[in-house]
TORLOPA-691810 format. One record per residue (C-alpha): x, y, z; residue in three letters. Coordinates in steps of 0.001 Angstrom, whole numbers, plus 500000, padded with zeros to 6 digits. Layout:
N
XYZALA;...
// end
This chain:
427
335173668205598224UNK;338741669318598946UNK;340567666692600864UNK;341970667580604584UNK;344572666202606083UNK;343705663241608924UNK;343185664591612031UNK;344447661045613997UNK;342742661859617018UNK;343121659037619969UNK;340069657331620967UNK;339465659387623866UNK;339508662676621928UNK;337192661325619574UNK;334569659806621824UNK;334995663064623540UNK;334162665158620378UNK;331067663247619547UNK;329468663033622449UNK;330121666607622897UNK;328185667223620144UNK;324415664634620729UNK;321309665422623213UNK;318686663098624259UNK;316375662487621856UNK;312803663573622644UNK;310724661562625236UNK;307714659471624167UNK;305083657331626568UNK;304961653408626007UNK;303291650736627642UNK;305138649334630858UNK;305036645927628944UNK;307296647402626158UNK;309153649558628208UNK;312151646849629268UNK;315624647923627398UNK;314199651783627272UNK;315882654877629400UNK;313449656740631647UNK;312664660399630223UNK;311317661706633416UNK;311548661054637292UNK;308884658873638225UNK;307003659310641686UNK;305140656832643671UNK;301519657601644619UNK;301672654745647289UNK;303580653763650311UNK;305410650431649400UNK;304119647919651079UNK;301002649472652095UNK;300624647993655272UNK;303304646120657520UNK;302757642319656624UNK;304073638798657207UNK;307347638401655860UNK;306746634249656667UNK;303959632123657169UNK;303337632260660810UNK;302082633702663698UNK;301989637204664578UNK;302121638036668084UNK;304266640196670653UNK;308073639291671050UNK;307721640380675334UNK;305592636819675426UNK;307631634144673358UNK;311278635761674410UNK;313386632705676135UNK;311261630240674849UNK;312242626577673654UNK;311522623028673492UNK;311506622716677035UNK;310059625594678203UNK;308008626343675445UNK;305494629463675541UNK;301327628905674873UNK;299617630789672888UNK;296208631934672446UNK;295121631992668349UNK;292608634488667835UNK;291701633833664115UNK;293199632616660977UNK;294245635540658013UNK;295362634248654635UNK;297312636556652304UNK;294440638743650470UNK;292849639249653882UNK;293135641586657183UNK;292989640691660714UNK;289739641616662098UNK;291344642997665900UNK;294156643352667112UNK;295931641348670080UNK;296808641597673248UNK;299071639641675286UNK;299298635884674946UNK;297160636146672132UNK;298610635466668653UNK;296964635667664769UNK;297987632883662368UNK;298666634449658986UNK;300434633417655537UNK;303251635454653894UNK;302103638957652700UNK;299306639025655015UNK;298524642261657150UNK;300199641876660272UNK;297068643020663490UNK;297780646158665892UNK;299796645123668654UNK;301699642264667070UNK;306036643205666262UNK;306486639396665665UNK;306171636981662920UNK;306928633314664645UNK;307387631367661386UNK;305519627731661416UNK;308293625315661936UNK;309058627392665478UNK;305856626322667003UNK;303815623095667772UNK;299717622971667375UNK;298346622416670960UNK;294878621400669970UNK;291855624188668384UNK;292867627614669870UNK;296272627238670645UNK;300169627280669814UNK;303520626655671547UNK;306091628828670750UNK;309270626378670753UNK;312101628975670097UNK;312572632496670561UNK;315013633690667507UNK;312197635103665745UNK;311036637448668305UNK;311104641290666986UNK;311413639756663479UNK;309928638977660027UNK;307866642174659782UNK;307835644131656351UNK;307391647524657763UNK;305012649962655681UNK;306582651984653284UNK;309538650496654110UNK;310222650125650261UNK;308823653136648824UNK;307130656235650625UNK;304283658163648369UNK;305536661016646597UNK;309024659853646671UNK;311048659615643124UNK;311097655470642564UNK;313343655903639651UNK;315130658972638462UNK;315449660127634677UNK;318082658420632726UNK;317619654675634432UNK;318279652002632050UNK;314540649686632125UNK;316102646073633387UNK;313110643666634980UNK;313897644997638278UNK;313112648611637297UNK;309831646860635484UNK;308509645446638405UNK;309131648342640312UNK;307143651027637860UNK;304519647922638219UNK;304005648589642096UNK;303549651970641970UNK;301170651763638924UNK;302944653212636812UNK;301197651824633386UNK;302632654107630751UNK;306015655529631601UNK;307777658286629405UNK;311334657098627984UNK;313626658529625283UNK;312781657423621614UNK;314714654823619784UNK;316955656388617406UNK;315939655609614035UNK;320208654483612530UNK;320097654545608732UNK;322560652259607255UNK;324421652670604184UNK;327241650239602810UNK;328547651020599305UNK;330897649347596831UNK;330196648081593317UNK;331476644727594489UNK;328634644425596496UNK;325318642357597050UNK;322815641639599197UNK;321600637998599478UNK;319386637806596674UNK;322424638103594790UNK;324106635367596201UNK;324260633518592781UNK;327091636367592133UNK;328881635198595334UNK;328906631676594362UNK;330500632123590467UNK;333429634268592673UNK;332014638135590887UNK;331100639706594005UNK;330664639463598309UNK;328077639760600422UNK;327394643043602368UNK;327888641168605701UNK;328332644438606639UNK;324410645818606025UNK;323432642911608132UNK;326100642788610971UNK;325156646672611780UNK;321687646809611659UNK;321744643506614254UNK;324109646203616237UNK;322194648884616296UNK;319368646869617170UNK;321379644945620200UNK;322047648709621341UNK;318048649879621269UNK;317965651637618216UNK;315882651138615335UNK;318056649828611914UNK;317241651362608701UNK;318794649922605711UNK;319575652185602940UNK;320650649362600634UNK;324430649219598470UNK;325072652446596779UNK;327508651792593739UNK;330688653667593615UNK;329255656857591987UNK;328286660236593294UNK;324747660065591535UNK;324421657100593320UNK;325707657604596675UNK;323319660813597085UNK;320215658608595517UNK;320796656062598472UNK;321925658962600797UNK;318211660340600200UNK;316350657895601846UNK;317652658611605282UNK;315398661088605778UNK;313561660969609240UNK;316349659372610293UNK;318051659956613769UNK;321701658409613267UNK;323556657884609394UNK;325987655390609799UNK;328282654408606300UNK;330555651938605441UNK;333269652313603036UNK;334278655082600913UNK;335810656492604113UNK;339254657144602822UNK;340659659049600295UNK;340988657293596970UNK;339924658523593757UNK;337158655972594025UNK;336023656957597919UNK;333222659107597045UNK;331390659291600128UNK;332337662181601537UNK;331814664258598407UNK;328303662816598462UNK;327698663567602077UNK;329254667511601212UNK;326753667782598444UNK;323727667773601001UNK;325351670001603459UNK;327841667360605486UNK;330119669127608178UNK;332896666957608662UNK;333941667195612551UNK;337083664722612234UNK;338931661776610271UNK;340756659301611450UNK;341841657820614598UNK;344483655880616229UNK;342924652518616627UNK;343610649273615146UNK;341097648398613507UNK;339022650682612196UNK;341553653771612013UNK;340015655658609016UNK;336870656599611212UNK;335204659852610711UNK;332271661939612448UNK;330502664389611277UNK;326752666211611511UNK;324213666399607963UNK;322063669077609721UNK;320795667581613164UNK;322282664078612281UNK;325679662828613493UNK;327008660899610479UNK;329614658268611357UNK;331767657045608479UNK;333141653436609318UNK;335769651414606938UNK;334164648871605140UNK;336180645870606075UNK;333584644097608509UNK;335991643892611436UNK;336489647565611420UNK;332729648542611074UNK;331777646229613867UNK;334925647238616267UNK;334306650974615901UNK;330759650843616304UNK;330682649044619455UNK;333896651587620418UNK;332370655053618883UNK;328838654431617854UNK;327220652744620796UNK;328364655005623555UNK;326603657958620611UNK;323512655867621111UNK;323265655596624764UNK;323687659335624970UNK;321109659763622169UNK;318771657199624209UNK;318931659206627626UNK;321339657046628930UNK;323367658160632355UNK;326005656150631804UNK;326907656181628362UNK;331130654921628170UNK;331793651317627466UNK;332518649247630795UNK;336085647595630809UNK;337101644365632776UNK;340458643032634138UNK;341476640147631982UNK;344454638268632205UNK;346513637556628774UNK;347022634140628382UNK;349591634198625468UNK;352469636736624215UNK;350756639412621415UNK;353161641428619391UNK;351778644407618937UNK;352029648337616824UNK;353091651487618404UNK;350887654622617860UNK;347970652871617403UNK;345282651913620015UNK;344451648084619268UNK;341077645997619956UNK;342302642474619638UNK;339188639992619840UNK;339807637500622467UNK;337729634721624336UNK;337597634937628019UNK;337658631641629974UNK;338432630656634023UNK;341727631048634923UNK;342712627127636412UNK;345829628756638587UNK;343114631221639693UNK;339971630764639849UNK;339001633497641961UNK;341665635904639165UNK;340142637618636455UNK;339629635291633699UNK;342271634582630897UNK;341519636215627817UNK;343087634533624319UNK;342981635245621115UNK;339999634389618979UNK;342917633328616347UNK;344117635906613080UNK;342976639238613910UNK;342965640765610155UNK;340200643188609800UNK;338567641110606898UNK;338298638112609416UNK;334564638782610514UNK;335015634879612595UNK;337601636841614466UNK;334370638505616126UNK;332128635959616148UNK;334180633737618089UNK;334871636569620570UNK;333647637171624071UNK;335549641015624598UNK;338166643415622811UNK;341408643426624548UNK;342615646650624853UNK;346336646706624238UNK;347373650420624366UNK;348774652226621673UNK;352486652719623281UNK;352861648801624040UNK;354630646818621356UNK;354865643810622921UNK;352193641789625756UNK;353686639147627812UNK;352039636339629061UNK;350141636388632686UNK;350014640445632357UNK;346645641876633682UNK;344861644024630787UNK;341842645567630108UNK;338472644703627298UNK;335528645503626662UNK;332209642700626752UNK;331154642582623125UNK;326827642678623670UNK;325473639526623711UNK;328467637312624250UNK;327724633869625962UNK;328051634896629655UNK;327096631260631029UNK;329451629180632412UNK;329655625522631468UNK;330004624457635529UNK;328252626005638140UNK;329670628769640486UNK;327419627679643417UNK;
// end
């Protein structure tokens, strides 16, 4: 293909582009139990008030608040128990006044009772009776009906992310297949003829060739995002055998590539790509790393073209490819979510270009209650794949700062997965 020139769009502009360009994909049904991670396709409704009936919110006594109000230890108020209802059971009557029905938590509450006296507020005065010893609970610990859902209201609108929370609640209202977006299907495709996978690790060893950390690291991405990682294998640095490898991602819903994204006699992968009817959109971008990024659709498929060193690939991924993915998955919220960090040390940076330095993120000890301190992970070259792994978040430094002094408050973006758990407890 004829070579353009590099577009050097900022970040913004590019995210902007391609998610301009992606729709949901198509909605499926799935078992509730294999629903959790998934993005609702559809609003679901609830057939059922939630709770059915107004219950116990304690294990108690239900009764009316008009005949235990002002009592206590000294004047304590006697009580006439009318029958004994365990959670899985209903009251038989209701109750007048002075009467009272003991009951565990969850139980139906009887007709006439707007009080749930909880056990350790009352004394047993032989078979048949109760003293009420304090008064705070009158009115209270009632779990009104429908109080948490209301039949034919929407539980959960289209586009919800499926957390346990949302799980349990699709579980009350029955809901025992539920329709969600389908996992994208991301073909991968790394490509160099210095190149192997592991069972060519004998290669590594006698110093001939690397790894393709790369094939690895991004399918574990794409699979840490929801989708579904298809490897394509290592194409070698010719055309014939780019498009051979380039063939098998048929079916597939996402093509992402490694190397060959530049523009080097030996950078084939675009001419490849043109062969079968790729549109480039854009090429490069103004982020360090990862600037010679480029986007593009083969038919219905957004292709994105990531450089091959593995610090690159992974930064612009989680940066360009992920938020593609959410939007592909249904997702209302699709942008990465930044937090306040403050820089612990003084990072020189470059003008003009948008950097994503990888940085742990630790309690501040002059502020504990500050946003945390983020420092670097150590040398941030883009072929230093431990720069990541040690890494809790990309620091954002933007692309007009040249230098970042200590103590200033930035922004970075969570890297998926990072170890969130504190070594002390915040209780």
């Amino acid at each position: 293909m004829s070579r353009r020139a590099a577009d050097w769009l900022t970040a913004a502009e590019a995210l902007e582009r391609i998610l301009a360009t992606l729709r949901p994909l198509p909605a499926e049904r799935v078992p509730l139990a294999e629903a959790l991670g998934r993005t609702l396709a559809e609003p679901v409704v609830s057939p059922i008030d939630h709770p059915p009936w107004t219950n116990s919110a304690m294990d108690g006594f239900a009764c009316r608040a008009a005949d235990v109000a002002g009592a206590s230890a000294m004047h304590p108020r006697l009580l006439r128990v009318m029958e004994d209802v365990p959670a899985g059971a209903f009251p038989s009557r209701g109750i007048g006044a002075g009467e009272a029905v003991r009951l565990m938590t969850g139980a139906p509450v009887p007709e006439g009772a707007d009080t749930v006296v909880r056990l350790e507020h009352t004394e047993s005065r032989g078979p048949g009776e109760v003293a009420v010893v304090r008064d705070m609970d009158a009115g209270r610990n009632l779990r009104q009906r429908g109080e948490d859902l209301r039949a034919g209201a929407a539980v959960l609108d289209a586009g919800t992310l499926l957390r346990p929370a949302e799980i349990g609640v699709l579980a009350s209202v029955g809901a025992a297949q539920v329709p969600v977006h389908r996992r994208a299907r991301v073909a991968i495709l790394s490509n160099g003829d210095e190149l192997v996978d592991l069972d060519g690790f004998d290669q590594v060893l006698a110093g001939r060739r690397i790894v393709s950390s790369n094939s690895y690291a991004l399918a574990a991405a794409a699979r840490a995002a929801g989708a579904e990682p298809l490897s394509l294998g290592i194409a070698r640095d010719t055309r014939e055998s780019l498009e051979a490898h380039l063939a098998r991602a048929a079916g597939a819903d996402v093509l992402v590539t490694t190397a060959g994204a530049s523009v080097g006699d030996h950078d084939l992968m675009k001419d490849a790509l043109e062969a079968l009817g790729f549109h480039l959109g854009f090429w490069r971008v103004k982020v360090q790393p990862g600037s010679p990024f480029s986007f593009g659709m083969l038919g219905d498929v957004p292709v994105f073209g990531l450089a091959g060193n593995p610090v690159s690939a992974l930064v612009t991924f989680e940066v360009f490819v992920q938020p593609a993915l959410r939007r592909l998955h249904g997702r209302r919220r699709v942008y990465p979510q930044a937090v306040r960090v403050r820089v612990a040390e003084r990072i020189e940076s470059r003008v003009g270009l948008l950097r994503f330095l990888r940085v742990t993120l630790s309690p501040d000890p002059a502020d504990a209650a500050g946003p945390p301190l983020a420092t670097l992970t150590g040398a941030q070259g883009s072929g230093i794949l431990t720069s990541v792994a040690r890494a809790d978040a990309l620091l954002i430094v933007p692309l007009e700062l040249e230098v970042v002094e200590p103590g200033a408050e930035m922004m970075a973006l969570p890297l998926p997965g990072a170890d969130a758990a504190a070594a002390s407890s915040p209780f």
